[in-house]
C-alpha positions in Angstrom: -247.8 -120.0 90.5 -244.5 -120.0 88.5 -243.0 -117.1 87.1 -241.0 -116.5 84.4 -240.1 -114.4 81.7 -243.8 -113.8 80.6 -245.6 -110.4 80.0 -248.5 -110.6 82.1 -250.7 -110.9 79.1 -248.9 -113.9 78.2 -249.5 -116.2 81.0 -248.6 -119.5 80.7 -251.6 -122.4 80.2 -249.7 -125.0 82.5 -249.3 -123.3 85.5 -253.3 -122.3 85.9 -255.2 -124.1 88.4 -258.6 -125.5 88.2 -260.2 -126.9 90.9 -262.0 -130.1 89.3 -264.9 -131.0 92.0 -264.6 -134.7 94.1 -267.2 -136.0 91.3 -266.0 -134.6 88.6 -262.9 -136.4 89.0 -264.5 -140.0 90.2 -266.3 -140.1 87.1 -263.1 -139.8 85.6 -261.3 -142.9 87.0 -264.8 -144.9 86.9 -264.5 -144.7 83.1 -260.6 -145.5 83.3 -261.5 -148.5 85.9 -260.4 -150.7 83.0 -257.8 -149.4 81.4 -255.4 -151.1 83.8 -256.9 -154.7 82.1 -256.8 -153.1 78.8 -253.1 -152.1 78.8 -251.5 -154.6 80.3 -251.0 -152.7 83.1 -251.6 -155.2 85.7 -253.3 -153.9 88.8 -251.9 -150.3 88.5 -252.6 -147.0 87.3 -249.3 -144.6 87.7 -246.4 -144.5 86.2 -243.5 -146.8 85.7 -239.8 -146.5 87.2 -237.0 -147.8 85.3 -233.2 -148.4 86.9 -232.1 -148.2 83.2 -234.4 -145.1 81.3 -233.2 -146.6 78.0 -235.0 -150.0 78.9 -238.0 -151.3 76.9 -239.2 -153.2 79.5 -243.1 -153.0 79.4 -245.2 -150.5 81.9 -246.4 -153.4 84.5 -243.0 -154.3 85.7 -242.1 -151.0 85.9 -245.1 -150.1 87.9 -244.4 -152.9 89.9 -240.5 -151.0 90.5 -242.3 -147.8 91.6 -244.8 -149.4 94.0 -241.7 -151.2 95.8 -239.8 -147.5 95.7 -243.1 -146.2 97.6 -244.0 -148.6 99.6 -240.4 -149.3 100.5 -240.4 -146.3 102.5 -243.1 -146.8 105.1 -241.7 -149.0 107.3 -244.7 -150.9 107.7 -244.6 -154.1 109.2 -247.1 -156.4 110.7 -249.6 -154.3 113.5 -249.1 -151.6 111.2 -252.2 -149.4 109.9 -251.6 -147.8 106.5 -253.6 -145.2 104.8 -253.5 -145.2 101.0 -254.5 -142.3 99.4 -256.1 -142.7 96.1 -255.8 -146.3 96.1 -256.8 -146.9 92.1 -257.9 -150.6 91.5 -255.7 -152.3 94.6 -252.6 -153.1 93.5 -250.1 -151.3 95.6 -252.2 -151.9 98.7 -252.5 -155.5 98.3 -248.9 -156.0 97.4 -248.0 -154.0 100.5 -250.7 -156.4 102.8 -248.9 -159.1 101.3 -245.3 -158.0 101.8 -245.4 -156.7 105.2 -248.4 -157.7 106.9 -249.6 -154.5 107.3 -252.9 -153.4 107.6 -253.9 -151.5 104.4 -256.5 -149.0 104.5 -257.2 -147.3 100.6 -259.6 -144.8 99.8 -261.0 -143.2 96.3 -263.6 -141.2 94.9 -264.0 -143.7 92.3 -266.8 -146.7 93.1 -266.2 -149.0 90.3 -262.1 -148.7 91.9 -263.9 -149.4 95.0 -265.3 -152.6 93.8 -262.5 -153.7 91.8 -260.5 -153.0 94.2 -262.3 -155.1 96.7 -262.3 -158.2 94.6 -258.4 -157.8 94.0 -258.2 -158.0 97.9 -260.4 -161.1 98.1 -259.0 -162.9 95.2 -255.6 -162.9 96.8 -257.1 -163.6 100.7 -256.4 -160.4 102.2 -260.0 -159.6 102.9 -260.3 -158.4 106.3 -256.5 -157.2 106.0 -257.3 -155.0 103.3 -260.2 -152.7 103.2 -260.9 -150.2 100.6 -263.6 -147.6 100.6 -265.5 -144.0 99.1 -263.7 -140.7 100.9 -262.3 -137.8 99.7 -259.0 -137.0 100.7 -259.4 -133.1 101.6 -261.9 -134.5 104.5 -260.7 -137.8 105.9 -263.0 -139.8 108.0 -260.5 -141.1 110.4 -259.3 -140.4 113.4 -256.3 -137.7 114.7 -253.4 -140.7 114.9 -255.0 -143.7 113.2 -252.2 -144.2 110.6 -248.7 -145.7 111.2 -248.0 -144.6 107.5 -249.7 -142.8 104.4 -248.5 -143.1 101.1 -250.2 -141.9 97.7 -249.5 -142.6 94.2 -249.9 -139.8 91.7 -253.5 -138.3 93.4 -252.6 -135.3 95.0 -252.0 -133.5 91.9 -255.7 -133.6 91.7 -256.6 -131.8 95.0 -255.6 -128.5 97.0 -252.3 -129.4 98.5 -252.1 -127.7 101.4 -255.6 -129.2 103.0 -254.3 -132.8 101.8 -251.6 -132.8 103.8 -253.6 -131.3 106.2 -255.4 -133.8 106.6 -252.2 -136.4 106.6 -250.6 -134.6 109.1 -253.9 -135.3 111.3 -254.4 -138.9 110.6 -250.5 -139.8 111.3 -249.5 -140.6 114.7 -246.4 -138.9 115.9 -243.7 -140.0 114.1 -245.9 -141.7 111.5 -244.3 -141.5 107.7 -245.8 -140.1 104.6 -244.6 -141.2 100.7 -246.0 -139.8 97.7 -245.6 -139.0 94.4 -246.4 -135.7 92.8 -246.1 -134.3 89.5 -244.7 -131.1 89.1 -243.2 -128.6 86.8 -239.8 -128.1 87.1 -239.1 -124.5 85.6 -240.9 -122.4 83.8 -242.2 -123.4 79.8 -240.5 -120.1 78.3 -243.0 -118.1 76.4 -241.4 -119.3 72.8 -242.6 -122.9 73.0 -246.5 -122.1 73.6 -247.0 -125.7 71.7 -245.2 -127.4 74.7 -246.9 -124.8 77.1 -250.3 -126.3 75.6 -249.8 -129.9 75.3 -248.9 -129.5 79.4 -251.9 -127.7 80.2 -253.9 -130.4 77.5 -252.6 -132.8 80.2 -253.9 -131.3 83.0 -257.3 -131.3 81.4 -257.7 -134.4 80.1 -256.4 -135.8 83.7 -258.1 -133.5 85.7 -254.8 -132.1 87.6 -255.6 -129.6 89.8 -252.5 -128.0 89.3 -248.7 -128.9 88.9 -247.0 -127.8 91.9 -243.0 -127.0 91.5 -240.4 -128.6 93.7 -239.1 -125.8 95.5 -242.8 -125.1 96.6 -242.7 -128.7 98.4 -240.9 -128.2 101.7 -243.0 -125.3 102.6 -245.9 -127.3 101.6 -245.2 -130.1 104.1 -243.7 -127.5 107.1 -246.9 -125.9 106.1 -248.7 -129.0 107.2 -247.1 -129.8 110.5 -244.8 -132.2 108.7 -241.1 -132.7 108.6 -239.7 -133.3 105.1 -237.1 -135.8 104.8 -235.8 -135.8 101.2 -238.0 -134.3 97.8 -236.0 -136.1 94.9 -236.4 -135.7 91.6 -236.6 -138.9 89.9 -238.1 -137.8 86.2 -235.5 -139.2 84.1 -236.7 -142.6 85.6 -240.2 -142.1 85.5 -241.9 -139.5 82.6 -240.2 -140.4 79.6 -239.9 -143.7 80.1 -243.5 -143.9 80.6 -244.8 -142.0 78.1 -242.9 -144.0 75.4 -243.6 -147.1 76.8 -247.4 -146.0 77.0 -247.4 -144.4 73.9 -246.2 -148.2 72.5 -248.6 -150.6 74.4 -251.9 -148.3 73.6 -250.7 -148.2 69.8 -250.8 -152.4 69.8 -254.2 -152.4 71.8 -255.8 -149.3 70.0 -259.1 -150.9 68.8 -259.6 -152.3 71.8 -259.0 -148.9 73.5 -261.4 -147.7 71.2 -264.3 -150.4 71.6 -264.1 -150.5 75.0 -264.1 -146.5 76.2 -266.0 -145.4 73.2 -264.0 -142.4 73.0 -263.8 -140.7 69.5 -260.5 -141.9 67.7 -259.6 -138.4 66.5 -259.4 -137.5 70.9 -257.7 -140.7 71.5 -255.1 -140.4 68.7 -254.2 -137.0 70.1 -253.6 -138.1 73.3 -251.4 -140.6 72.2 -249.2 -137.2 70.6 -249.7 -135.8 73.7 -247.5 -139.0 75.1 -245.2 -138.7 72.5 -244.8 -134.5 73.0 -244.7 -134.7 76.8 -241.8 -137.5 76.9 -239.9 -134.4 75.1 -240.7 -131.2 77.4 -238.4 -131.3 80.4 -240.0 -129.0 81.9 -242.5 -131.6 83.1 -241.1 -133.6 86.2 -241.8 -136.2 88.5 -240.5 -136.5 92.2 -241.0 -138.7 94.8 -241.6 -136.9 98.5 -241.2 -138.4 101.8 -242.0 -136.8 105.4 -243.1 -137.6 108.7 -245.1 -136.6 111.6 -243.0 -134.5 114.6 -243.0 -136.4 117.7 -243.0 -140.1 119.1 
């Protein structure tokens, strides 16, 4: 946990940890199966990277960026067999089948993912080549060395760290890379701004995050695991505001569609959208991008 320059009675709401059950949080992402369609998102669920954080380029292209940035740092090629952890509806596993010829393995605790996943794969002929299926990530189903690579986008924030990468470190053969995403929080919220110190842990909440981990916690973390950490960078200014106003913009032009479609209540949607707006402005709330690899050969 972080500390600061809190009393002890005065503990701050973001950095608590609550350890949402395997169901609890695949009922979460079957309801949000859609929202990928219903924001333009394309066939992603994370968040965007922009070269340029002042562009107002919209969310799928910039999805698209981060995928590459990920996926860019596997080394997969084709004979490679690649885990991916939390694979959402497909899209970063399919567009890594399709640029490398890599074997793609994704798994979720979500089954409507798992189906539209699945027709994502077939629709663009990679069935066979691309498998997806129902595991949790803190008990893997594979065997020690299956993987030439793991990467995961923005899941293990909802899961205990340490027996994740556990179980990475088990399913990677020696030598075998790992590239995630992770968010974190970067200092502590100081004990003056309890709004911001709220609309963080509102966050975690309403997304189910575990808990944020902080970035100087990350190469124990990974050592911790039996991996070797390569480089833990920092890449918020490219990722959470950008996102957050850009997300902020396309669910304001698709709100009664939003609305229709999830049936949530507008008064909870419409504070979620200040959420966006209020978490785009704490800097305290980071994003980095982590990559490490197995010891050995």
């Amino acid at each position: 946990m972080i500390t600061g320059d809190r009393k002890d009675s005065e503990m701050s709401r973001s950095t608590e940890e609550t350890p949402w059950t395997t169901e609890e949080v695949g009922h979460r992402y079957d309801r949000l199966s859609r929202v990928p369609e219903l924001l333009a998102f394309g066939e992603s669920l994370h968040f965007g990277y922009w070269e340029d954080p002042e562009d107002e380029g919209g969310l799928s292209d910039a999805m698209g960026r981060l995928t590459d940035l990920v996926i860019g740092g596997l080394d997969a090629g084709p004979g490679s067999r690649v885990l991916d952890l939390g694979c959402g509806v497909g899209g970063p596993a399919v567009k890594l089948a399709s640029a490398t010829g890599a074997e793609v393995v994704g798994i979720t605790v979500s089954r409507e993912q798992i189906t539209k996943a699945t027709g994502l794969a077939r629709a663009e002929g990679l069935t066979g080549q691309v498998v997806f299926q129902y595991a949790d990530a803190m008990d893997l189903p594979f065997e020690e060395g299956e993987f030439d690579a793991v990467f995961g986008l923005e899941s293990i924030m909802h899961m205990d760290r340490p027996a994740v990468l556990a179980q990475i470190a088990k399913v990677l053969r020696p030598g075998g890379r790992l590239v995630l995403t992770d968010e974190v929080l970067r200092a502590p919220i100081p004990a003056d701004r309890a709004e911001d110190d709220e609309t963080v842990a509102g966050y975690l909440r309403a997304n189910m995050i575990r808990s944020l981990a902080t970035p100087e916690a990350y190469p124990e973390l990974l050592t911790g695991a039996g991996l070797d950490p390569e480089a833990i960078t920092d890449i918020t200014d490219r990722t959470v505001r950008p996102t957050f106003r850009t997300l902020w913009r396309q669910a304001n032009d698709r709100l009664d569609t939003i609305l229709n479609d999830l049936g949530s209540p507008p008064a909870a949607v419409a504070e979620e959208l200040r959420g966006w707006q209020r978490l785009a402005e704490i800097p305290e709330f980071g994003y980095l991008l982590i990559s490490a690899h197995r010891p050995g050969r």
